[in-house]
N, C-alpha and C positions, 0 to 999 in steps of 0.2 A: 260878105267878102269885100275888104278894100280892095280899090284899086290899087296899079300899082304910081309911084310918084311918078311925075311927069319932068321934062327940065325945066319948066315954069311955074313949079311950085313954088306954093311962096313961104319967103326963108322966115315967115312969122310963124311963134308957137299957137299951136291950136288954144282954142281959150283951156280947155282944159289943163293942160300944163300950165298956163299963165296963173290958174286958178288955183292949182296943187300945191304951190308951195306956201304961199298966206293963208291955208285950210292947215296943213300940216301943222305950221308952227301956231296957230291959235289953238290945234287940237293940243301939240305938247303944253301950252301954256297952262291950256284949262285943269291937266294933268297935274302941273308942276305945282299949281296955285291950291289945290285941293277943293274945286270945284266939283271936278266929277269924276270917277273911279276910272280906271284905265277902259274898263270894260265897257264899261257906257260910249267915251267915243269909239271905242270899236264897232259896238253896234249900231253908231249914230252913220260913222262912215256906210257899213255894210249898207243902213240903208237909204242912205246917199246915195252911193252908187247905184243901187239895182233901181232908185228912182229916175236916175240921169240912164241908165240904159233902157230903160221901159220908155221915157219918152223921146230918144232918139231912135228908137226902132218901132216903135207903134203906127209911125207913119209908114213908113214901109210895109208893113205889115195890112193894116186897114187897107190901102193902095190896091195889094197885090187882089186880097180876096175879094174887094169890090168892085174893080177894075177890069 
């Protein structure tokens, strides 16, 4: 669960966004260039993501049950 925002947040994008849009456009790139099949960065993302959420929540996790 996130929190919710506080009024001293800060008005910077999380790296993630900062990072989304220069992945994107080299994913269309690679696309457009005929490097690699549509499908492939689909998959590449898919497991991009599930790797960037396993190790931002592993810590919490290990934490909780050892702790």
């Amino acid at each position: 669960m996130r929190p919710a925002p506080t009024p001293h947040a800060s008005p910077a994008p999380s790296p993630c966004r900062a990072c989304a849009v220069p992945t994107a456009m080299v994913a269309l790139e690679r696309v457009q260039s005929g490097a690699h099949y549509p499908s492939d960065v689909a998959a590449g993302a898919v497991i991009g993501l599930a790797g960037a959420w396993l190790t931002r929540h592993s810590l919490r996790v290990i934490l909780r049950h050892w702790l």
